[in-house]
N, C-alpha and C positions, 0 to 999 in steps of 0.2 A: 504493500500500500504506500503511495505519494504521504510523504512527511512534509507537511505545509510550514513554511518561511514565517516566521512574524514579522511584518510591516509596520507598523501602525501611519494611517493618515491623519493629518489633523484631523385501627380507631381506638385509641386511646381516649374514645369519645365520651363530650362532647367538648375537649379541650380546643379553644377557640384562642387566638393571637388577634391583636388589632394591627395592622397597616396599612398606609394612606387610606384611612378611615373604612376599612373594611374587614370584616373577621376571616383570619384563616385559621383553617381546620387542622387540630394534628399538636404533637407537642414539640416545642421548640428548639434545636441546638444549633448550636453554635460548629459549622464545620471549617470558618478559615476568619484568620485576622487580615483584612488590609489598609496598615496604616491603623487608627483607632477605630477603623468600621468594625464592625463585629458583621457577617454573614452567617446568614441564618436561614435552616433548613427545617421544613413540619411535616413530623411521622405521626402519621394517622392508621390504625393500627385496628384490627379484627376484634370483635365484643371476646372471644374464648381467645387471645392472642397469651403465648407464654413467652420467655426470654429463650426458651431452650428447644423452641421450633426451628426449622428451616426452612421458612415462608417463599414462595415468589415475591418478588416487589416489583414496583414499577416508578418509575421518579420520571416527576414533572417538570416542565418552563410553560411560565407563562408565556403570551405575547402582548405584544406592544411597539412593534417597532425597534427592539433597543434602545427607548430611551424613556419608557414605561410601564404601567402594569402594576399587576400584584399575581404572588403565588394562588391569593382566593379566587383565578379564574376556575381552579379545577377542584374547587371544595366536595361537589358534588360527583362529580367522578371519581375522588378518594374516599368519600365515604360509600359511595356504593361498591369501590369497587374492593375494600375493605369488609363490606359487605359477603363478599363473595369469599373472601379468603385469603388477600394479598395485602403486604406491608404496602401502604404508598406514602410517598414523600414527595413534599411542592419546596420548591427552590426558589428562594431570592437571591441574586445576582446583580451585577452593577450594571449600569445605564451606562450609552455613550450618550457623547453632547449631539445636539441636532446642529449640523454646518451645514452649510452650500457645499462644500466639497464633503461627501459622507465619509463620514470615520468608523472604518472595519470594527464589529464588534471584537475588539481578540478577548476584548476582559470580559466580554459576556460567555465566550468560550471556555477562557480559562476556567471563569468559575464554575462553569455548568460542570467539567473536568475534574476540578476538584470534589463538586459534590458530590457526584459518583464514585470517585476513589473513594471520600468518607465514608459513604452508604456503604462499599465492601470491607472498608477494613473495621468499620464497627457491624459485621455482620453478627455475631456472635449476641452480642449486646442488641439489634434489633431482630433478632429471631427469625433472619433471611437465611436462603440461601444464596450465596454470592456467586452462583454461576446461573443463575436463573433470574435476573434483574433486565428489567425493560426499561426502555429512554419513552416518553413520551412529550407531547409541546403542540400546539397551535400558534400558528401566523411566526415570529420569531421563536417563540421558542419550542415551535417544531422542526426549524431548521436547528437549533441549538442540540432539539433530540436525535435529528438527523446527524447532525459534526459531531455528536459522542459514536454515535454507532459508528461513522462511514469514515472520520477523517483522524490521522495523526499529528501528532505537533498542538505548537499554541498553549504550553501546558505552563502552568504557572511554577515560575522556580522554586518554593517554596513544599512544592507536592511531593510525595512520594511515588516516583514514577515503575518502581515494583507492581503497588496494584493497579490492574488494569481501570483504567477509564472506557472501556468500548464495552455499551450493553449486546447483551445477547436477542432482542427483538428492540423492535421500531412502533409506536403508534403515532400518527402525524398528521394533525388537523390542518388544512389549507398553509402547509410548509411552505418555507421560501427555500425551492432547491435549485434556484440558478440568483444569483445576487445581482446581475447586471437586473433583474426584472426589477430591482429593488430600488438600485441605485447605481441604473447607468453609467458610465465611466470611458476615458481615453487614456490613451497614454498608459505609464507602466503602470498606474490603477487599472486598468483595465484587466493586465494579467493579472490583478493583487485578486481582484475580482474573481476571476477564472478562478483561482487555485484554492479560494474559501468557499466554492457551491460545492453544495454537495451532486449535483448531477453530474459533477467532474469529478468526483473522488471513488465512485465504484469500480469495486474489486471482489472476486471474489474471496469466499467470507466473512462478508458483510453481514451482519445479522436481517432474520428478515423482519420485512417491514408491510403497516396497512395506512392507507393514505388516502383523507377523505376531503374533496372538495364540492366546493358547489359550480355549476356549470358557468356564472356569471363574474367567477372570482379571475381577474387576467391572472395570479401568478399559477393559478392548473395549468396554464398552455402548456407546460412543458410536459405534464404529467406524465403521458402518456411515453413519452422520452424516455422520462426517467427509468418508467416500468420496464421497458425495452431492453433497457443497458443491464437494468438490476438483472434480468434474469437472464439474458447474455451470459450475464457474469457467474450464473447460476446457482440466482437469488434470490427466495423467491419473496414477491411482490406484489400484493392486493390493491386494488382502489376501487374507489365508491366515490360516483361523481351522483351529486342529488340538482337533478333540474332547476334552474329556475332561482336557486341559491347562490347568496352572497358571500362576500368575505365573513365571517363571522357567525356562519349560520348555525354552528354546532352548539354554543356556548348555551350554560343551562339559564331559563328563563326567557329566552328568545321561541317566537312563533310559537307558545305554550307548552315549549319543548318536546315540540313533534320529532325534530333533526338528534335535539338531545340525545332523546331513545333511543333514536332507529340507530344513529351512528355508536353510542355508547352500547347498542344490542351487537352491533357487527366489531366491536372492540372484545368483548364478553366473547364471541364465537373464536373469533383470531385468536385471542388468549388460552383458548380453552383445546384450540387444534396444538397448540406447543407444548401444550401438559402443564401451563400456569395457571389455569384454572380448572378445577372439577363440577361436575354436576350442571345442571339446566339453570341459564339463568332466571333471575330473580326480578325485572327490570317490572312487571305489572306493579308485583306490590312496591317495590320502591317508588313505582308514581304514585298508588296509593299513599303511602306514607307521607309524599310530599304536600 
């Protein structure tokens, strides 16, 4: 696999965390210092959950562009899907600045990187198993769950680069996997560009991946690319394009969480074909519940 260059251009329930005025689900660590930030990671965690299981997990990125957001985009996807039986953890991460000229997220990569090495090296202590961990993320940071699975490099020098950063499955709400869609570029940004998509980084043994857009969203254009190369590469590679839908059309609380379900139902199936998840799911009564 291509090792990428850094550039830079200019249910432990119902334990809830407040930021930027919103609650997130899950209980709170601390997985890296930068500078006097403290970064901070929330494991929400199975109602019968012990310390001395070896759970599947699944770790989140919000989106926002890189240069917003909160980890409570997938509160709802972590407690259900802790529901089900798996550790899940939502990530906050650092913001780039909004320029005219965009600035490569690398510290929204590093971090995502680090928080994945945490996640396995406190495997023990969160009741995972560390070879059975999923990346997941919408809009950025589904490309961010994309560049843990698919790309090398970029890793903060502080990490321990022993435990692996690359999960073993992919789930990826309307991903950014080509960057120029993002954020255009000439000149040797143009290459910086090129060598951070992830539609440029497969290889095979990539872990696999399911990828859901809506048909109105421009950055799926490539989608269908992407799928091509992945299983080229012989890897294999789901997508669910839902008519009609926008950027954003997954998130819960939107269109009375019709897309919620269905996509969150075809996350539950994907999971359950790797052996990370057992038994039929649950998704009626968890709309009951809601």
């Amino acid at each position: 696999m291509k090792k990428i260059g850094l550039i830079v251009i200019g249910l432990l329930l119902p334990i809830v965390v407040m930021a930027q005025g919103r609650t997130i689900a899950g209980k709170p660590y601390v997985y890296k210092k930068v500078g006097e930030r403290e970064l901070k990671l929330y494991v929400v965690n199975p109602t019968d959950w012990k310390s001395e299981d070896k759970r599947p997990a699944i770790v989140f990125y919000h989106g926002g562009a890189f240069i917003g957001g909160s980890p409570s985009q997938f509160n709802e996807h972590a407690k259900y899907l802790a529901s089900r039986g798996m550790v899940v953890v939502l990530v906050e991460y650092r913001f780039v600045s909004k320029k005219k000229a965009m600035e490569f997220p690398i510290v929204c990569i590093q971090d995502a990187r680090s928080a994945m090495r945490w996640v396995r090296s406190h495997a023990g202590e969160l009741g995972i198993d560390p070879n059975r961990v999923a990346s997941g993320g919408g809009s950025a940071g589904g490309y961010l769950a994309a560049a843990v699975g698919m790309m090398d490099g970029n890793d903060d020098p502080q990490d321990d680069l022993k435990v692996p950063a690359k999960s073993n499955a992919m789930v990826l709400f309307n991903p950014l996997l080509d960057m120029q869609q993002f954020a255009p570029c000439t000149g040797p940004a143009a290459e910086q560009s090129k060598e951070l998509s992830p539609i440029n980084n497969i290889s095979a043994g990539d872990p696999p991946g399911i990828i859901f857009f809506g048909s109105e969203d421009k950055l799926g254009s490539c989608v269908n690319d992407f799928k091509a190369k992945m299983e080229k590469a012989g890897t294999r590679c789901e997508v669910r394009i839902y008519e009609g839908q926008k950027h954003g059309f997954f998130n819960y609380g939107k269109n009375e969480n019709k897309y919620y379900l269905e996509t969150l139902g075809e996350v539950d199936k994907f999971l359950a074909s790797l052996g990370l998840l057992s038994g039929p799911p649950t998704l009626s009564q968890s709309k009951e519940d809601k």
